[in-house]
Backbone bond lengths (Angstrom), bond angles and torsions (degrees), N, CA, C in turn:
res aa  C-N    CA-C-N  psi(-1)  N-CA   C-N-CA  omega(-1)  CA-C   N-CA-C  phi
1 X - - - 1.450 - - 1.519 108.81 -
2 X 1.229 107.81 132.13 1.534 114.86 -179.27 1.590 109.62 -57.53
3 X 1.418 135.54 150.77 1.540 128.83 -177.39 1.823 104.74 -80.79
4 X 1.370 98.48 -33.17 1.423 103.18 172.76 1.498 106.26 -56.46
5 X 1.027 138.24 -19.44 1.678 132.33 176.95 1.651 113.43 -111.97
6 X 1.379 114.48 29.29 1.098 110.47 -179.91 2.045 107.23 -121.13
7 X 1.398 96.14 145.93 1.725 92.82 175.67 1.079 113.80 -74.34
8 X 1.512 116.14 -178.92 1.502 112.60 -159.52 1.464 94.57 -90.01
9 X 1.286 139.96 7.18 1.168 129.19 178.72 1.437 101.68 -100.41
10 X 1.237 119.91 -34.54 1.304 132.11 -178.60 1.915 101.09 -54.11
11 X 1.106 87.38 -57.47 1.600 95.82 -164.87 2.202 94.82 -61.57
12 X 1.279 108.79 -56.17 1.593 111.93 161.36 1.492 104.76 -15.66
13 X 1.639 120.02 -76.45 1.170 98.09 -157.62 1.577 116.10 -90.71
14 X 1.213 115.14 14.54 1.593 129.98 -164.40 2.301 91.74 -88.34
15 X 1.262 89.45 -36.11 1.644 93.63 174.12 1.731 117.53 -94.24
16 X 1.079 116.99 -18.02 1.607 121.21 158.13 1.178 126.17 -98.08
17 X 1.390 125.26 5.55 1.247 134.93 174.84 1.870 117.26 -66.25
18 X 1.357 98.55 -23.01 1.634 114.60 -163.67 1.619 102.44 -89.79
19 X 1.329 99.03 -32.66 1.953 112.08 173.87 1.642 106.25 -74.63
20 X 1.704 97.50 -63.20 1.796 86.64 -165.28 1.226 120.81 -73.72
21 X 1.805 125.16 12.14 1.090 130.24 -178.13 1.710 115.11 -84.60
22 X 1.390 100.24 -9.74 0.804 127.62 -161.15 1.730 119.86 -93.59
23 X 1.269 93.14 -27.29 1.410 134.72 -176.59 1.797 107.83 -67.37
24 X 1.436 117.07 153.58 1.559 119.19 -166.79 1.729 93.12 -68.65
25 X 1.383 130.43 157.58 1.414 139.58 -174.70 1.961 101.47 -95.85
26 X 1.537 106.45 -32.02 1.280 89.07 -151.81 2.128 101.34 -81.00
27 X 1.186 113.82 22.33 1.542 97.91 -171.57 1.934 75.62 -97.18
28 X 1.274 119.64 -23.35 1.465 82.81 -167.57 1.470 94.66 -84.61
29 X 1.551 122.19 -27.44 1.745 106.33 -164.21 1.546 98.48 -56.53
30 X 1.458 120.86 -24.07 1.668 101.71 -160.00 1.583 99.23 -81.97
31 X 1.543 125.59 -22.97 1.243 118.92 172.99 1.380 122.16 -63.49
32 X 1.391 110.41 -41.86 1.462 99.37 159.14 1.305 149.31 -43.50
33 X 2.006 94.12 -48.50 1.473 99.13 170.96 1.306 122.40 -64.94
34 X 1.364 110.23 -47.87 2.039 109.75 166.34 1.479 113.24 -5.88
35 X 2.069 88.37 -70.42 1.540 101.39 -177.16 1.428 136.02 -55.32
36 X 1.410 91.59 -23.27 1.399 94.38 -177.02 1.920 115.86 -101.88
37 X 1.516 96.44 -26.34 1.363 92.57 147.55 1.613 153.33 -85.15
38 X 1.484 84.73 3.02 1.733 102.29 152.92 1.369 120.68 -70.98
39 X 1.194 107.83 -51.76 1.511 129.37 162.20 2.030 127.43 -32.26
40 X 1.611 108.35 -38.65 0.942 91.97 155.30 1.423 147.13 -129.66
41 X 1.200 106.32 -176.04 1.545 149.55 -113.34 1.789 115.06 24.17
42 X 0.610 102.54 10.22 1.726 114.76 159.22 1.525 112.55 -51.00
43 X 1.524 95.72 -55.98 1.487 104.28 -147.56 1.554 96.48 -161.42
44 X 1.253 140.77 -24.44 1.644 155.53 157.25 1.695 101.04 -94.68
45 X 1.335 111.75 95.77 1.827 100.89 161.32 1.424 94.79 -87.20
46 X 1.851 96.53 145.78 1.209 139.64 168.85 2.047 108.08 -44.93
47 X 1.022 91.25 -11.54 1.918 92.14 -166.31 1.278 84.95 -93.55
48 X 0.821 138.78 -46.52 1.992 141.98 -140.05 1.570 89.38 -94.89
49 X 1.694 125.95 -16.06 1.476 114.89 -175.61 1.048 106.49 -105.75
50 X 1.265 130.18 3.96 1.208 133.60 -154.25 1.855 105.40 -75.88
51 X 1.271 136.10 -32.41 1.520 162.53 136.41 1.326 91.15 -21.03
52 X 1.487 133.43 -46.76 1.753 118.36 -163.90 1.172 104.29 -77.69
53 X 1.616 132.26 -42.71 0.643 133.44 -169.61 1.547 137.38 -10.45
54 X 0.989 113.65 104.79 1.835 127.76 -168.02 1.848 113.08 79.19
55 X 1.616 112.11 -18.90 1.250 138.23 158.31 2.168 105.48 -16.24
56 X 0.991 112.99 148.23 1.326 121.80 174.76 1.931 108.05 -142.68
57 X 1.533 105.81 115.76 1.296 117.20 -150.88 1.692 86.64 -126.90
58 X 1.617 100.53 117.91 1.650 107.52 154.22 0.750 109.87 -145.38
59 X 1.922 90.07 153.09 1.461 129.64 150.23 0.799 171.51 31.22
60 X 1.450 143.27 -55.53 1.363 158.18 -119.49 1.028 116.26 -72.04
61 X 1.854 145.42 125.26 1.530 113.17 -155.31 2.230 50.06 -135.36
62 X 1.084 112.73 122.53 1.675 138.23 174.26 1.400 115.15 -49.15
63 X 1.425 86.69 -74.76 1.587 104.30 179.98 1.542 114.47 -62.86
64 X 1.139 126.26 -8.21 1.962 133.84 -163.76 1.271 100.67 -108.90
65 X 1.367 123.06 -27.88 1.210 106.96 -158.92 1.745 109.51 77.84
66 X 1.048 137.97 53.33 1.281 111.55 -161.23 1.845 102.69 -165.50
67 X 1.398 122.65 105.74 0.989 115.54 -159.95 1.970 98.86 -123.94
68 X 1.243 113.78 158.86 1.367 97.70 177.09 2.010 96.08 -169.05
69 X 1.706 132.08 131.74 0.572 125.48 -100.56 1.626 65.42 -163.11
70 X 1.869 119.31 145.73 1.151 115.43 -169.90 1.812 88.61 -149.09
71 X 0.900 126.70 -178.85 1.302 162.61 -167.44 1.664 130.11 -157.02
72 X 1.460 116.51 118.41 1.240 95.39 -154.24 1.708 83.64 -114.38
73 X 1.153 129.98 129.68 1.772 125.68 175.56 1.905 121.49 -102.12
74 X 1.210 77.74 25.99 1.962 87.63 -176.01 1.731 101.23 67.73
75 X 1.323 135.69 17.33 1.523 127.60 149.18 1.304 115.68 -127.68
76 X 0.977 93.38 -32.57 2.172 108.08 -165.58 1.309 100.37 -148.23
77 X 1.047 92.60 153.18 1.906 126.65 165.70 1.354 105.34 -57.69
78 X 1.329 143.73 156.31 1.704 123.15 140.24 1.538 88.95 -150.05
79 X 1.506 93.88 159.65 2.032 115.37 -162.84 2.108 92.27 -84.03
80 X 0.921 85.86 131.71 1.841 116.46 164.74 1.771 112.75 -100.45
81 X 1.689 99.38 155.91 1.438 91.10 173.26 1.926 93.67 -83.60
82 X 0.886 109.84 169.27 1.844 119.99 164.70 1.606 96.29 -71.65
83 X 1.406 117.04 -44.95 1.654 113.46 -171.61 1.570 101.62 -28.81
84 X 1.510 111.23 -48.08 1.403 103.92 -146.95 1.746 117.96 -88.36
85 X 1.296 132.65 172.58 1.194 124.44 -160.89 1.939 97.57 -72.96
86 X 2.024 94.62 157.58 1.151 72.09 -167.48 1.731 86.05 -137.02
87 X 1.244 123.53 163.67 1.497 125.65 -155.49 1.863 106.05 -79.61
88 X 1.582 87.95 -41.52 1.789 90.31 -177.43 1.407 94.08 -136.36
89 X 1.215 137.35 -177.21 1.675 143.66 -166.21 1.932 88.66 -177.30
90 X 1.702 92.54 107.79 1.562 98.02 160.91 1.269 94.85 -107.75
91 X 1.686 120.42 134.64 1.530 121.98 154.86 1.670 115.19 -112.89
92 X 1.309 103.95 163.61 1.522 95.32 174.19 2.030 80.10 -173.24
93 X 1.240 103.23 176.08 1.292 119.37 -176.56 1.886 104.48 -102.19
94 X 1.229 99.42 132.71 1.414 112.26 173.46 1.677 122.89 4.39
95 X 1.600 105.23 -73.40 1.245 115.96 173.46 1.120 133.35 -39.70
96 X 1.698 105.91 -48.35 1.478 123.85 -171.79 1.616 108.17 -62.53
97 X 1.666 103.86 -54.32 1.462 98.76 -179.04 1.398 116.68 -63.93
98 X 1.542 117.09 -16.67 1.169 137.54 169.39 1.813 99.87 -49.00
99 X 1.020 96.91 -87.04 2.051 105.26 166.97 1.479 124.12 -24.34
100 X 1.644 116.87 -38.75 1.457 128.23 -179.53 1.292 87.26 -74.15
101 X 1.430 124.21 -77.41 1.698 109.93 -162.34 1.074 115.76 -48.77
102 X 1.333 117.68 -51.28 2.022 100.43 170.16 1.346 127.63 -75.64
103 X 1.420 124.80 26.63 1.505 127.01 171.80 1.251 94.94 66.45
104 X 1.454 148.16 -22.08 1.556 119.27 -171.46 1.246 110.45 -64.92
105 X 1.267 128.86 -11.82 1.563 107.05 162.04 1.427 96.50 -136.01
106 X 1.515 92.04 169.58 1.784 102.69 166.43 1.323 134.43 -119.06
107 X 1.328 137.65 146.10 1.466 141.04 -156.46 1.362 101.78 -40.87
108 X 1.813 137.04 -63.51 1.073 126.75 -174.16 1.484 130.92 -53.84
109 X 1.352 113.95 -36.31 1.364 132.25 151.48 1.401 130.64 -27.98
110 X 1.385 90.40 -55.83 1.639 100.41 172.63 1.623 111.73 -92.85
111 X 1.262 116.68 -11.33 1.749 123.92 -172.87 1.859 79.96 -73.78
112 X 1.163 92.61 -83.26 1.634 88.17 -173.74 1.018 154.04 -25.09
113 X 2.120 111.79 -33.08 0.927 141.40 -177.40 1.376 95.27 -79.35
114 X 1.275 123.71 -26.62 1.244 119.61 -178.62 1.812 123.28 90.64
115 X 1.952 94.22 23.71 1.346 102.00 -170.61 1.594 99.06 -95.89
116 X 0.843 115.16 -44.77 1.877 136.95 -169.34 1.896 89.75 -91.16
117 X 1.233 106.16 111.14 1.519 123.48 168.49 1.667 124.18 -96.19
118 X 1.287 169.84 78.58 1.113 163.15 -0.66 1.686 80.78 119.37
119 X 1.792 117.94 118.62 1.086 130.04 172.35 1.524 100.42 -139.40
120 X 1.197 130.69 153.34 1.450 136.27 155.51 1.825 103.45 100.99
121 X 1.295 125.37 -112.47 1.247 138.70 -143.16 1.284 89.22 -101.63
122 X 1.579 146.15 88.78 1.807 135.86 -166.46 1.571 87.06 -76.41
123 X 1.448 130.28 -44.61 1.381 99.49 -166.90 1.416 127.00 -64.39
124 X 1.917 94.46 -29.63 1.932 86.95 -178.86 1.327 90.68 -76.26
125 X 1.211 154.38 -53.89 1.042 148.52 -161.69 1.732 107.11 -37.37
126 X 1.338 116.61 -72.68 1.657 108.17 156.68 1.175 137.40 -50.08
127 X 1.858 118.60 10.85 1.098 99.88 152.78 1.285 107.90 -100.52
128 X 1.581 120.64 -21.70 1.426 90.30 -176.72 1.318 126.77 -67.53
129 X 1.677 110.67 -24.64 1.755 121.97 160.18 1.126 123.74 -14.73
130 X 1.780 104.17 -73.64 1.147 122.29 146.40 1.532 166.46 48.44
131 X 1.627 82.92 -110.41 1.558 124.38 172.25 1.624 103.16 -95.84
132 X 1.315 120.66 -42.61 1.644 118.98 174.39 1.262 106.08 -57.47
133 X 1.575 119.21 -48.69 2.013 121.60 -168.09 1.766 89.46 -71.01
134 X 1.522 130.85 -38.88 1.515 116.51 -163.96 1.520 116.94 -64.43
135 X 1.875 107.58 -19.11 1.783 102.47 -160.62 1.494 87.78 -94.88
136 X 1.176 107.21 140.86 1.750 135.00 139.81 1.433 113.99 -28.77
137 X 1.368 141.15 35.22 1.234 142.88 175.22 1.966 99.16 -27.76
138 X 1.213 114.74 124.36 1.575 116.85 140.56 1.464 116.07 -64.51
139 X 1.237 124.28 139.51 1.180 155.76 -171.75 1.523 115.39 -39.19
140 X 1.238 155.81 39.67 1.048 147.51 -136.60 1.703 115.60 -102.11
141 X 1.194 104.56 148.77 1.828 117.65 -159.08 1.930 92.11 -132.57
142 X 0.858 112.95 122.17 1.482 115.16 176.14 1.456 107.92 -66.32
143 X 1.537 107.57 -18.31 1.526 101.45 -170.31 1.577 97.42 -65.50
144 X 1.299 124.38 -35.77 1.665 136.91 -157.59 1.690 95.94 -54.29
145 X 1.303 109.48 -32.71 1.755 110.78 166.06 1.377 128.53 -65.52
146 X 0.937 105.09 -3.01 1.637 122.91 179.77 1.860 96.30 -75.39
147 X 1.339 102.08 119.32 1.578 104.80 173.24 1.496 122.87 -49.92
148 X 0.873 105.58 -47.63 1.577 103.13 171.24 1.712 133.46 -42.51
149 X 1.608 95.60 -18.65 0.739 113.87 -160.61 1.704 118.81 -131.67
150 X 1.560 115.33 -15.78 1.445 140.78 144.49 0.930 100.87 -66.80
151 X 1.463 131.59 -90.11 1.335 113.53 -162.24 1.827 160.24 -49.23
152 X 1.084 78.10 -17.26 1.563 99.51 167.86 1.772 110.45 -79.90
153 X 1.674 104.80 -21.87 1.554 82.35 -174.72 1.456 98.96 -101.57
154 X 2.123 122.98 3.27 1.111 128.13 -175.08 1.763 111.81 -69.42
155 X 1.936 89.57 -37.02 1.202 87.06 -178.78 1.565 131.23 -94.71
156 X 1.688 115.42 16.04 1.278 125.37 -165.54 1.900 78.72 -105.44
157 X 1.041 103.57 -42.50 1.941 89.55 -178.11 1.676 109.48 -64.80
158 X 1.344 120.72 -26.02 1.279 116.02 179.09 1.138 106.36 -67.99
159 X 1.440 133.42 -52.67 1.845 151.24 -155.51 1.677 86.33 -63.75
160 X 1.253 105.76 -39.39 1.949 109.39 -174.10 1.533 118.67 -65.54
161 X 1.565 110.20 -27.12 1.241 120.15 -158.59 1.649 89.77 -112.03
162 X 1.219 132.96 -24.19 1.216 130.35 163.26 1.434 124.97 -49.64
């Protein structure tokens, strides 16, 4: 992609990409797993993962530099280094996965387009396809991570659970 057609965030991480690649893998794998072990049976049933099982699933966010790498053990998620071999490897650039979490686009869409790349194991790889297109995702806005704006609903779920 030409730099002249890129946003200024785009271009941001196109010049920090060479540093944070550089950077240890496992703070993002454990952020992932969090996420994804928040996720289930919420929103991931335990039946539909059952295929990952012992499975090793990464990452690749392209444009970031930034890879992070999960393990699934038939209960929980747990964080991997990226160093190590990994069963399937989805990549795509920031945005795109950006697009999957908010449903404005969908995996085949972007498989095709040739934004979202699928390396290693294609069948587990289609399941996680899959199992991501089968759940009911709630609506999610990255801004909603903005403290100002987490926390108040962090602490109305605590006052609930209190």
């Amino acid at each position: 992609m030409n730099s002249a057609n890129l946003s200024p965030m785009q271009r941001r991480l196109r010049m920090a990409a060479p540093l944070v690649a550089r950077l240890p893998t496992l703070p993002h794998s454990a952020a992932l797993c969090v996420a994804l072990n928040l996720a289930l049976d919420r929103l991931l049933p335990r039946e539909a993962l059952e295929p990952l099982s012992g499975k090793r699933v990464r990452l690749r966010i392209t444009d970031a530099g930034i890879s992070a790498q999960a393990r699934y053990d038939g209960r929980r998620f747990l964080p991997e280094s990226a160093a190590g071999a990994a069963d399937v490897i989805l990549s795509a650039a920031l945005r795109d996965f950006h697009l999957l979490a908010t449903r404005r686009e969908d995996a085949d869409t972007l498989f095709f387009a040739r934004r979202l790349v699928m390396e290693g194991d294609t069948d587990l790889g289609l399941i996680v396809k899959n199992t991501l297109d089968a759940v009911e995702w709630p609506r999610f806005e990255p801004a909603d991570l903005l403290p100002h704006r987490a926390l108040p609903r962090l602490a109305a779920l605590l006052a609930r659970k209190a």
